[in-house]
C-alpha positions in Angstrom: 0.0 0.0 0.0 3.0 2.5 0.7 4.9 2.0 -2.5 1.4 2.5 -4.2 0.8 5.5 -2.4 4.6 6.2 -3.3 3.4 6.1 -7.1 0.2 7.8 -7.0 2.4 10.9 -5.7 5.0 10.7 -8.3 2.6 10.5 -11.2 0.9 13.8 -9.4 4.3 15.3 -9.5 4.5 14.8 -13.3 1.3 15.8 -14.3 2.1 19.3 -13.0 3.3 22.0 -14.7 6.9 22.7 -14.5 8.0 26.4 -13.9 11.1 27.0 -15.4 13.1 25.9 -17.8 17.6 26.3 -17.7 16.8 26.9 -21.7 14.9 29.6 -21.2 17.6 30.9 -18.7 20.1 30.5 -21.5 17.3 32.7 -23.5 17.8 35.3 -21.1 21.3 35.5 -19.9 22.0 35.6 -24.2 19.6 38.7 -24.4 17.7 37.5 -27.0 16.0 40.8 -27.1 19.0 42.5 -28.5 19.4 39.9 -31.0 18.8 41.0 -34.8 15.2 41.1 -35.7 14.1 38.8 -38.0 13.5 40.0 -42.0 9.9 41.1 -41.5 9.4 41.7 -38.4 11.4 44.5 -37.3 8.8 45.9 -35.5 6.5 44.3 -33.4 3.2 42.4 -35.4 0.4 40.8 -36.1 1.2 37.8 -37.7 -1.1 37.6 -41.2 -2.2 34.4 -40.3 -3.0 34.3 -36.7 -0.9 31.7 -34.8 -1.4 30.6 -31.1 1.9 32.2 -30.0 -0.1 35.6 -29.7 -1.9 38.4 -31.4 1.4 40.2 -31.5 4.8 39.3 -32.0 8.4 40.3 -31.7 10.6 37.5 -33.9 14.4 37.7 -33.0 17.3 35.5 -34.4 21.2 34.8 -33.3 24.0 35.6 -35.3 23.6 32.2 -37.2 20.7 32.7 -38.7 21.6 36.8 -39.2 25.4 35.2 -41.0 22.7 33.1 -43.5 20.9 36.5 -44.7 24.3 38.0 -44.7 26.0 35.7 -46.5 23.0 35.6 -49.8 23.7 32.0 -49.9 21.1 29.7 -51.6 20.4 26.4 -48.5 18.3 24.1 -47.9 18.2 23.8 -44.6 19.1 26.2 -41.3 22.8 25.4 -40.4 23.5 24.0 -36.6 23.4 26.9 -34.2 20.5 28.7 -35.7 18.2 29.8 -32.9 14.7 31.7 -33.8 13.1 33.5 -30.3 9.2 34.7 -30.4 7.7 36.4 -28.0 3.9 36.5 -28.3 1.9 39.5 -26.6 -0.9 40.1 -26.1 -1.5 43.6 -26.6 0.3 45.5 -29.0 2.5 47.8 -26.8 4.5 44.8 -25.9 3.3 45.0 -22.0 1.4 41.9 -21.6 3.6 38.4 -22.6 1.3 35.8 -23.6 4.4 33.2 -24.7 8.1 33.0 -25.5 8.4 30.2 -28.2 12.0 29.3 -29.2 13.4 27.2 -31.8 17.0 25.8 -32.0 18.6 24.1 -34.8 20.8 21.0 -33.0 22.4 18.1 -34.9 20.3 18.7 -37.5 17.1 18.9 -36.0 14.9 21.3 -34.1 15.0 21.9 -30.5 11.7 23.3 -29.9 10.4 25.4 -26.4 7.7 27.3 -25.6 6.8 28.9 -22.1 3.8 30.8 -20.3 4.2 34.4 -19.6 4.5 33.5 -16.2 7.5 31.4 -17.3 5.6 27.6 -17.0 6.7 25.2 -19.4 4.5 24.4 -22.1 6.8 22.4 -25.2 10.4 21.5 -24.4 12.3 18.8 -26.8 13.9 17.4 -29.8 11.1 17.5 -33.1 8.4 17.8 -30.4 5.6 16.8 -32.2 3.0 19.7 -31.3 5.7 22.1 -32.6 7.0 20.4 -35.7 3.7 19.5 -37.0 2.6 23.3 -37.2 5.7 24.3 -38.3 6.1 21.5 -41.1 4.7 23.8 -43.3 7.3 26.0 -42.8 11.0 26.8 -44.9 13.1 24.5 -43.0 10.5 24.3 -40.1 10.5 28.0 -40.0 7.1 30.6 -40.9 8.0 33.7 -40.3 10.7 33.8 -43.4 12.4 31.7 -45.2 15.5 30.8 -46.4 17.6 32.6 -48.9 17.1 31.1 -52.5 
């Protein structure tokens, strides 16, 4: 009966949301905000086709995927290293965060995150599907632009 007990409390403990994430700490202590803005979106906006990440958005990128636009290069596919921050709002002036959605390019696939306002964790992994299945429809995985051509 303990060890059962034992259980019951652990699979409560996982069905809870986590608050947190040392991704979206890495986020953060990078200053993803003073990153380049994406081509687009260098201004806060509302996306043309809606999206769940928030009426308005603010679309950053690392110096990766800022050395791919630089460069003219025709790809394929976003090298290693490129890393794509959102944050969703949700009211224009940027004071209310709805979301802070992230993408990293690792190994050759997509490290995908999303998080709460209030920082809870909402998407964290490798292709997660929720993520990659939206996003499928994108240039390499990514909406917002695409890749040189």
């Amino acid at each position: 009966m303990h060890r059962l007990l034992g259980l019951s409390a652990l699979l409560a403990a996982c069905q809870q949301p986590q608050i947190g994430s040392d991704f979206l700490d890495d986020l953060r202590e990078q200053g993803y905000r003073e990153f380049a803005r994406a081509p687009g979106w260098e201004t806060p906006r509302a996306p043309a086709q809606g999206g769940p990440h928030g009426p308005f958005v603010d679309i950053y990128m690392n110096d990766t995927v800022e050395e791919v636009f630089a460069a003219g290069d025709p790809l394929d596919a976003w090298p290693d290293g490129s890393l794509i921050v959102k944050d969703g709002w949700n009211d224009e002036n940027g004071d209310s965060l709805k979301f802070v959605a992230a993408m990293e390019k690792r190994d050759d696939k997509w490290f995908w995150a999303e998080y709460r306002g209030n920082d809870e964790v909402v998407a964290e992994g490798i292709e997660h599907s929720t993520c990659a299945g939206c996003h499928s429809a994108g240039s390499d995985s990514v909406r917002a632009f695409a890749l040189p051509r």
